[in-house]
N, C-alpha and C positions, 0 to 999 in steps of 0.2 A: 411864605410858610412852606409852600410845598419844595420851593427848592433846597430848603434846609433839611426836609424828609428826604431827598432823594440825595441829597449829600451823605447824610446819616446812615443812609441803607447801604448806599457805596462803600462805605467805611465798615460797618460790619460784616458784608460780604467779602472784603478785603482780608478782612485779620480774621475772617472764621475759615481761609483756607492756605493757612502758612505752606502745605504742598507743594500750592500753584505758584507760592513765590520763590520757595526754594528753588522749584521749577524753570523759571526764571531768569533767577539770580545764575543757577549754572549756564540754562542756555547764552547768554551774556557772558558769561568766564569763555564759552565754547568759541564765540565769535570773536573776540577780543585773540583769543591764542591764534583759531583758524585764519585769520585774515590777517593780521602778523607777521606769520610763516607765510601763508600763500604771497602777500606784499613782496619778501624778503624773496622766494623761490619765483616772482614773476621776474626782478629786480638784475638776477642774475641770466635768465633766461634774455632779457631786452639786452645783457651787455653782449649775449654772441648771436643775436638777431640781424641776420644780414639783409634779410627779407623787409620788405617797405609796408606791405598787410601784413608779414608777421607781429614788426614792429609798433605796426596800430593795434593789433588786436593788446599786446600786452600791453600797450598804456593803457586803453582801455578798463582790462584788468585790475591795473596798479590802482586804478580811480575808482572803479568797484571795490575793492579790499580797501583803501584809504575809507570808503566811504565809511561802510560793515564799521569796521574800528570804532569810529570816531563816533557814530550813531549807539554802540556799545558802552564806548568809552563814555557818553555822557550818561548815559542810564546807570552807569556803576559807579559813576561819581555822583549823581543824586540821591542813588539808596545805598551806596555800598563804600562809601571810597575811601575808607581800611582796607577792604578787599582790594580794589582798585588798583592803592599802591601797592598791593604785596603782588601782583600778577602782572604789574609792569616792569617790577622788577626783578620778578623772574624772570620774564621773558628776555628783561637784557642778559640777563646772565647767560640763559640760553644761547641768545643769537649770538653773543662772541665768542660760544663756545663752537658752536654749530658752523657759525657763516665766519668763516677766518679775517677777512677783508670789511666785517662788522664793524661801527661806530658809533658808541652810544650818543 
């Protein structure tokens, strides 16, 4: 019984602060774009890395921004993934506008 109260309380406190989700939902929009772009901008920087630490730190990188994305990307397709698809397809639109050598 009591874990159905503490379910229940969870859920009221959930939908009695649409804000904190809105909140959310953008910070998620933010990460999904940032880590995207940062991905595509480490991408190009690795192809004229002649340096052997340079070249680790930015895989490194690449696999932090992969990560950010994909940890995003599932939380926007749990609650959002209308949103989802309309911000990944911008995003390509962007990146072969942006990154010449881009491929969706």
């Amino acid at each position: 019984m009591a874990i159905i109260d503490i379910e229940y309380g969870k859920e009221i406190l959930e939908s009695a602060q649409p804000e904190a989700k809105l909140q959310k939902l953008q910070e998620m929009e933010m990460v999904l774009q940032n880590s995207s772009y940062g991905h595509e901008y480490a991408m190009l920087e690795l192809q004229e890395a002649h340096c052997l630490m340079r070249q680790e730190e930015l895989s490194y990188q690449l696999e932090e921004y992969k990560q950010a994305y994909f940890l995003a990307r599932q939380y926007m397709g749990e609650h959002h993934p209308d949103r989802l698809a309309n911000i990944e397809s911008d995003l390509v639109q962007h990146k072969v506008r942006i990154f010449k050598n881009y491929h969706a």
